[in-house]
N, C-alpha and C positions, 0 to 999 in steps of 0.2 A: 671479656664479655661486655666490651664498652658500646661495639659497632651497632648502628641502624639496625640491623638482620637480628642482634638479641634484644632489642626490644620489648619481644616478648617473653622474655624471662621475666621471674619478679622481683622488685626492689629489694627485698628480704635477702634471698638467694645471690642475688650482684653484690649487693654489698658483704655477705661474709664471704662471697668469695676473693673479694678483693682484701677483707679481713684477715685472711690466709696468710698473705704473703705479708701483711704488715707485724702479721706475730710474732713471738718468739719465733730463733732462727732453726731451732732444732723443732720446732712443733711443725713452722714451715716443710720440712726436713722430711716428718714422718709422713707428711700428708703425701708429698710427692713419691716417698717411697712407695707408701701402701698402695700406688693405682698401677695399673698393669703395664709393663713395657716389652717391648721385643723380646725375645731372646735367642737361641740357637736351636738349630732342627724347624727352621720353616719351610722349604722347601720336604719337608717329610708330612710338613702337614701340623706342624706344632705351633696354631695360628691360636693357643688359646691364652690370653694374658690377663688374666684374672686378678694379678695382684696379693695382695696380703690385707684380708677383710678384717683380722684380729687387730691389728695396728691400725685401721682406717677404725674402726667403731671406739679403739679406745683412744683416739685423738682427744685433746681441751681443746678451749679456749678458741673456735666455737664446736660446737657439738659435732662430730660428722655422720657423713652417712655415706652407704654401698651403694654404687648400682654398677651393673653388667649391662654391657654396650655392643650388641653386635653391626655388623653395616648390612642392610638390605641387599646385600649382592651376597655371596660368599665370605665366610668368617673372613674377618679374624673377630676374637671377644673379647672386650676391651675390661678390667675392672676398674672404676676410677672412686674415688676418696674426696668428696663434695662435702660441703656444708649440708647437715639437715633441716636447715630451711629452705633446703633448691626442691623440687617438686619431680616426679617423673617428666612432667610437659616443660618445664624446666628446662634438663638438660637434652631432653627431646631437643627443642629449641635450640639450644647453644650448641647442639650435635650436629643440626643440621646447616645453620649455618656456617660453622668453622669446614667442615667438610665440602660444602659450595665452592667456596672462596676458594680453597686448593685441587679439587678433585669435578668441576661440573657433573651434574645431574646424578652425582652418587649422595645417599644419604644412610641414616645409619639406625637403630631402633635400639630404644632402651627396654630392655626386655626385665630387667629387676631391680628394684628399689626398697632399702629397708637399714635399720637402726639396729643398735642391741636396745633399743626400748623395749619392755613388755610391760603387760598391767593384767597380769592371771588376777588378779584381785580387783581390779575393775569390768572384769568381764562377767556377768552376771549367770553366763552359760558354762562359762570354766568354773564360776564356783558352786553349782547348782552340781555339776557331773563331779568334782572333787567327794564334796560330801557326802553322795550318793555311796560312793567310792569305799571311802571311811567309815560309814554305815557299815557298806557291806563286810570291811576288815576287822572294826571292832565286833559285828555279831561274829563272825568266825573265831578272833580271840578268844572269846566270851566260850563260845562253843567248843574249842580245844581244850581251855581249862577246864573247864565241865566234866568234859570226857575224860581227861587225865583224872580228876580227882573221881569221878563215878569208877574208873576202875581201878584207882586203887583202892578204892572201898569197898568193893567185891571182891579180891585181891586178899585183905586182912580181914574177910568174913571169915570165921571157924566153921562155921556150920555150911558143908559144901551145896552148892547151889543145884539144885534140879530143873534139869529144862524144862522137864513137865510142870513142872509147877511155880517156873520161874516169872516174876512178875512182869509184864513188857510195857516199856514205858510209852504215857500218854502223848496224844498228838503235840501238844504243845512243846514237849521236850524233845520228841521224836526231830521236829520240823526245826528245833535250834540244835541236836546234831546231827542234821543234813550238812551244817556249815562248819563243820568240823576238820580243821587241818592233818589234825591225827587220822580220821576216819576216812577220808577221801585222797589220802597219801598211800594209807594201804592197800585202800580201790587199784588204783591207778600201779600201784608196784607190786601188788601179789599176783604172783604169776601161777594158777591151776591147771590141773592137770582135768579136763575136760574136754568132750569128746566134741568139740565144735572144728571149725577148718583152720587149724593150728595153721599151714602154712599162708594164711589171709592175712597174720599180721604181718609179715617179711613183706608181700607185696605191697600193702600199705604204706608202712614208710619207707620203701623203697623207691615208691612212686613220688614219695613226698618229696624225698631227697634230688628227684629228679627234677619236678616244678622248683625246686627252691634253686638247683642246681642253675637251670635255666633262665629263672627271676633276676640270677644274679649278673649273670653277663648281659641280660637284655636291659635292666634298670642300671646297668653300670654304661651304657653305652647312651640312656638318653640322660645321666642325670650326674655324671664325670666327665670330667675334664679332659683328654688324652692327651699328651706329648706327640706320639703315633699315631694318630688315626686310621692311618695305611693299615695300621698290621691288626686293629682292633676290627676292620671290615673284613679284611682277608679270616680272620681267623674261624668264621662256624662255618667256610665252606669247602673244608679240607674232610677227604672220607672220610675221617673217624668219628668228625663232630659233627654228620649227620646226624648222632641222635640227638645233640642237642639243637641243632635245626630244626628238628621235626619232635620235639619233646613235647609237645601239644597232646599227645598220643599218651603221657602218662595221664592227661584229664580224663579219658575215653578209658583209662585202667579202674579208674576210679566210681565212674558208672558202673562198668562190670561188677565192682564189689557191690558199689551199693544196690543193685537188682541182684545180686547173690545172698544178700544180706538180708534185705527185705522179704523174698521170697523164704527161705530157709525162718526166720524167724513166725512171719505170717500166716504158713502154711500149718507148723506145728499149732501157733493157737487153733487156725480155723479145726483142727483135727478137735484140740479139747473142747471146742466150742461148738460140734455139730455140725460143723460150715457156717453161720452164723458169725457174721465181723461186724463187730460193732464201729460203725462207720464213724460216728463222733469223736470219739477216743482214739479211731488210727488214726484220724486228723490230727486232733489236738497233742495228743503224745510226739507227733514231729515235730509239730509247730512248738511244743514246749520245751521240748529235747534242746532244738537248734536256736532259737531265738535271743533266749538271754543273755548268752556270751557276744552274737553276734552282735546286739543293741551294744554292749558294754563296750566294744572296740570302736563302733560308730560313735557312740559318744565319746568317747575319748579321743579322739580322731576329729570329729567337728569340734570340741571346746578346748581340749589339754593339748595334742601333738606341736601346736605351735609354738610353746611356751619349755619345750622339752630341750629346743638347741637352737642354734644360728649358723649360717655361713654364709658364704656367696650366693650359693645356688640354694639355700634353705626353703624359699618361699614358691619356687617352682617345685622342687620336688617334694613338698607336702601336698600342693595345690588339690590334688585328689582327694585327699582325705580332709582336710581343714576347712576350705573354701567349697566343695561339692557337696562334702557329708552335712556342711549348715544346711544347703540348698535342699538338695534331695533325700538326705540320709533318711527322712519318715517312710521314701515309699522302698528301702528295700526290709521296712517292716513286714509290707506287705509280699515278698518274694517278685516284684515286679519289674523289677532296675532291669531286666536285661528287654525289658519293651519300651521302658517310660524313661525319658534323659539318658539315655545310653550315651552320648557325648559327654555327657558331664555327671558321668555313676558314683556316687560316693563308693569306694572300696570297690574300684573297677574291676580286679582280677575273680570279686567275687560272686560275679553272675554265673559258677556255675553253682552256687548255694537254690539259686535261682530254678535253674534249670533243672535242680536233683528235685527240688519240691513241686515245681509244675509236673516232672515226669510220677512223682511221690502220688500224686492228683489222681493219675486215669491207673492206677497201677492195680486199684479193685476190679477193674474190666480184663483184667488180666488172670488175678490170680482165684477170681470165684471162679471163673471158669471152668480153669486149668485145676482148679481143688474138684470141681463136677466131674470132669471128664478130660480126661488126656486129647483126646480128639477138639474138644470144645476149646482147651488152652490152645492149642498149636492153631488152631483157624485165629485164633484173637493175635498171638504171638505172629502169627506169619502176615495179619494184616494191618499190625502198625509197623512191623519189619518192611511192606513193601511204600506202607504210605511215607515211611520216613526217607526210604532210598530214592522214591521218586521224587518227592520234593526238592530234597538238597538238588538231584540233577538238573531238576528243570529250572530252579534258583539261578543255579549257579551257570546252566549254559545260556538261560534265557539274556542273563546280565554279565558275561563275559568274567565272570568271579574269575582269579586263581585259582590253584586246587587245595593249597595252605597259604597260610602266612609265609611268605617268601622270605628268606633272608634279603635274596636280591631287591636292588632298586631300580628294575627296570618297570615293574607293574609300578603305577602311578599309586601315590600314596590316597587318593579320594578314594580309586580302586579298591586299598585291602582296606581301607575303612566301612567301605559298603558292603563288603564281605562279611568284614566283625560282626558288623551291625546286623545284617540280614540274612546269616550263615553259621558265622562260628557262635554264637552266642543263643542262638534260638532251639529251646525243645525238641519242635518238631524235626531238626537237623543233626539233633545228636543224642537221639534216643535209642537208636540203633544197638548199642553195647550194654544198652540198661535192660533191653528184652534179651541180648545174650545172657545178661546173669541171673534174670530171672530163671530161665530154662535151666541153665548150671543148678542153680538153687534147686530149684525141683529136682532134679537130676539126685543131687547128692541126699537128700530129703528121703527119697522116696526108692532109693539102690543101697542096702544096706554094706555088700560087697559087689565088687566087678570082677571079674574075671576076664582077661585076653592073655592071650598068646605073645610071646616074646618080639617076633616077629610083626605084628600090629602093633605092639608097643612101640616098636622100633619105629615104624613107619608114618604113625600117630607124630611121635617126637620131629621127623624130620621135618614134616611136612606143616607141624609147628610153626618149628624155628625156620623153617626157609620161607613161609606165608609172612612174618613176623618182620624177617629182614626184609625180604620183598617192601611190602608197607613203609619200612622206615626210607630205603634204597632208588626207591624209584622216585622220589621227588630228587636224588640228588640233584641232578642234572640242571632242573628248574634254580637251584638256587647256585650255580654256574650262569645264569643266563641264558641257558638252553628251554626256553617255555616249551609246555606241552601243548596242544591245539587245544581246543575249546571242550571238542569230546572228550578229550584224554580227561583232561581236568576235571569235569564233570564226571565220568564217571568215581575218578581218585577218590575226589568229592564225596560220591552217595557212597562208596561201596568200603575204602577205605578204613575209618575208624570200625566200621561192624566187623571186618573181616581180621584188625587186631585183636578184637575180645573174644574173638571165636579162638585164636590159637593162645592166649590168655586163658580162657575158659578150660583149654583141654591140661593145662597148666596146672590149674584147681584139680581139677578130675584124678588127674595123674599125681598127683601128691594128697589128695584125700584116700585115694585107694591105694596107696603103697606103690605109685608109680614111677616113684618122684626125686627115684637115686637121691646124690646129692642136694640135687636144687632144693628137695622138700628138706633135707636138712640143715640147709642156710634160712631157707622162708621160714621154718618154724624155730627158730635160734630164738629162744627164749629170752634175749632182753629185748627182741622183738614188738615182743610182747606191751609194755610199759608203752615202747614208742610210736604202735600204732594208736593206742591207745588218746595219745596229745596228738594224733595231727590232726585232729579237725581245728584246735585250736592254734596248730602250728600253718596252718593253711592260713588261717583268718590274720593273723598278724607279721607272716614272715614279711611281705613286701614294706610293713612299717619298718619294721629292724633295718632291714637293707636302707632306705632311704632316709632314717634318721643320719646313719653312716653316710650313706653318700650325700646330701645333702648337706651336713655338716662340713665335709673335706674341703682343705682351706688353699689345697694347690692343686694343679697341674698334676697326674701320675705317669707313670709309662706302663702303657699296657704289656702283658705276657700271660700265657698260662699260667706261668706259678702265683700271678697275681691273683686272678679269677680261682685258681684252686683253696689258698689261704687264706680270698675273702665268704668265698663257698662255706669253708670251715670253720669260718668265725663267725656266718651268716645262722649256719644251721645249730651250732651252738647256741646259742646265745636266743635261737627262736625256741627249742626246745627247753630249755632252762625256763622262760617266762611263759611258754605253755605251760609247765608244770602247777607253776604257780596261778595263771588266771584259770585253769585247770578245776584247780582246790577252791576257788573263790566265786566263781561264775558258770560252772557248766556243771560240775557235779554235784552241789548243792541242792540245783532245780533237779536234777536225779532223783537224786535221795528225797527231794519233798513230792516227786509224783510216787515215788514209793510208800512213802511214809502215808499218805492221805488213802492212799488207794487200797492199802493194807486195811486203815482202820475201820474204812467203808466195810468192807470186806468180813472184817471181824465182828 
């Protein structure tokens, strides 16, 4: 780094790098080991040489540091083991002119740079969300001991307790055990026998299992290393792995539930309450419901995720949640990230929190209605059904959209960006399945039995499952390279997701009314139960889990199925386990304290 051309490096950085080589001969030694070199399977496409980041950060004598080196043409990724007093523009510099010299007008881009330094204790925002944190864990201690000794003291009472005449404790007590480990443990794991749509929890986490399923091969592919990359592209466009090609379709199951859910709960108040919905309170009971857990992951995610691991690729694959959630993370307070900074969303995957709360918005224009008059819902229901189909078409043919997210990379990457942006992410485009489940809802609400004919049944079923594979089936081709025309697409586009939740919808039908053979008794399999219960929490955090993992990985892997299946299942472990727990700590707490307050009002 002596020549005219690094000049622009800094003295600092020249000279330990020349310190390097004057060191000890085994420090020497590690330094050159730990940076990346050739190896075998290039020609398959194994251009990534990443090196050994453990042995490069615990270098002496001088300090080192990471950074990832791609060249502005096609890989290969270079990892190299620098002094950390070289800078990004640093070895930007020496990058490029050593490259000059041997290779004319090719240059090369540092794409990451970082230390095992950390200072969680000099960051005033990590120790601000820790304490918080602690706060919230020692009132819950506090709150399980409580509750443990409160019942054993009712327990060794002689004189048996009368519910009529039993004393119920005061607000203050009430509200410390809301936070109760013991108490919101056996929320969450007792499984009743109540006459609600037993088999809604089997599709819940079923669908879960499928975004996570999906999360994991798609964030292994931007955020791992491959050996193969050949066989990691080839791999989602083999028939079978159409559904995880098109696994976008469990988000659209999702809506279903929650207009099945909303309407079926909604409908019964409006009944005890005359029609009469008190508008402030359906508001605020969502926004209360959802919010707290979601803030708690946002801040953890802007101030702690960085301080949790390190690797090569550490700092890219947090970059969403650490460096976005500082930025923006206030406004998906307000449910708004899928309009405002959508390029840079803190907690990207979760604009559709976004978009169930916008649709959560106009959903009183629906269901006073449809609570009036059967005729009065279906005109409301059939005129956001049309205005949602129209738009996505006209969207998407006016500006050339895809019809999905393509595996393929023949549509231009700006292309399925402008899509996200102005398509898959927006309300008025994917509201379609949330007015299906409202009608479901009503449906089951207000038909105490059904009665058909075996034969309907039958017919019902097929016409299901073959509308259902249609939907997944027909984009295969697209992700062959085979594009659809412009109408095609557009239409796929509008009609698409609403015509999944309709044979979804008849899915409910038919397993709430005894329709539902087997499948209703897989969907309603009782530890079901428990698990649909954590996926809103397991939704919010699984993409962390995955990318603390990937993130951290210190080499090169080779890709296969059985890799993707055993990271799948160490993915969905591991998110459901800390669901349970931020579970008990942040989302059923504020439960239990809108109950508790709301009870007392009441009393």
């Amino acid at each position: 780094m002596s020549s005219s051309r690094d000049r622009a490096v800094e003295a600092f950085c020249n000279r330990d790098c020349v310190n390097f080589a004057l060191v000890k001969v085994d420090v020497s030694l590690k330094v050159f080991d730990a940076s990346g070199k050739a190896s075998s399977g290039i020609l398959e496409g194994a251009v990534y040489f990443i090196g050994f980041y453990s042995e490069c950060v615990n270098t002496e004598l001088p300090r080192a540091s990471w950074l990832v080196l791609t060249k502005s043409a096609q890989p290969p990724t270079i990892g190299i083991c620098i002094p950390e007093s070289c800078s990004t523009e640093d070895l930007q510099s020496a990058t490029n002119a050593s490259l000059h010299n041997n290779l004319e007008d090719i240059g090369g881009n540092v794409v990451v740079c970082h230390t095992d330094q950390t200072g969680l204790f000099h960051d005033p925002g990590a120790v601000i969300t820790l304490c918080i944190f602690l706060l919230f864990f020692i009132t819950a201690v506090i709150a399980t001991v409580y509750d443990f000794v409160n019942e054993r003291r009712k327990c060794q009472e002689r004189i048996p307790i009368i519910k009529e005449n039993a004393i119920t404790p005061g607000l203050v007590v009430s509200c410390l055990l809301a936070f109760s480990f013991k108490s919101n443990a056996s929320k969450i794991f007792t499984v009743g026998k109540g006459d609600g749509i037993k088999a809604i929890h089997g599709l819940k986490f079923l669908s879960m299992a499928l975004i996570i399923l999906g999360h994991t091969f798609s964030f292994a592919t931007q955020y791992l290393y491959f050996l193969n990359p050949g066989s990691m592209q080839q791999a989602p466009k083999d028939f079978l792995s159409q559904f995880l090609a098109n696994g976008t379709l469990a988000v659209d199951t999702f809506y279903l539930i929650s207009g099945i859910l909303v309407a079926f709960v909604t409908l019964k108040g409006l009944e005890k309450l005359n029609g009469k919905l008190p508008i402030i309170y359906f508001y605020f009971h969502r926004y209360f419901r959802l919010t707290p857990l979601f803030m708690a992951v946002v801040m953890f995610c802007a101030f702690l995720l960085q301080y949790v691991s390190t690797g090569p690729n550490w700092l890219h694959s947090i970059e969403m949640y650490d460096k976005w959630c500082r930025q923006n993370g206030w406004i998906n307070a307000l449910y708004l990230h899928n309009f405002f900074y959508t390029e840079t969303m803190c907690l990207s995957h979760t604009w559709y929190l976004a978009t169930d709360m916008q649709m959560y918005l106009v959903t009183p224009l629906i269901l006073i209605p449809l609570y009036k008059s059967i005729r009065y819902g279906l005109i409301s229901m059939g005129t956001f059904l049309f205005a949602t189909i129209l738009t996505t078409a006209v969207i998407t043919a006016v500006n050339h959209y895809p019809a999905i997210p393509y595996i393929s990379n023949i549509v231009p990457l700006d292309v399925v960006n402008a899509y996200y942006k102005n398509v898959y992410i927006k309300p008025y485009c994917r509201i379609g399945p949330y007015i299906i489940g409202i009608a479901v809802g009503y449906f089951l609400l207000n038909n105490k039995e059904l009665v058909l004919k075996k034969k309907i049944v039958a017919l019902l079923w097929c016409l299901s499952i073959g509308l259902g594979l249609t939907v997944i089936y027909l984009m295969w081709p697209a992700n062959q390279g085979i594009l659809p025309s412009n109408a095609e697409a557009a239409s796929y586009s509008a009609l698409a997701r609403t015509v999944w939740a309709i044979c979804l919808g008849w899915l409910m039908i038919a397993c709430f009314y005894g329709y539902g053979g087997f499948v209703n008794s897989i969907l309603s399999w009782s530890p079901f139960v428990p698990l649909s219960r954590l996926t809103y929490c397991a939704y919010l955090i699984h993409p962390v889990v995955m990318n603390v993992y990937y993130g951290s990985t210190e080499s090169a892997v080779m890709f296969s199925r059985s890799f993707i299946l055993y990271t799948f299942l160490g993915n969905i472990c591991i998110t459901f386990i800390l669901s349970t727990f931020l579970s008990m700590l942040f989302e059923s707490p504020f439960v239990n304290l809108e109950k508790a307050i709301l009870s007392k009002k009441v009393s």
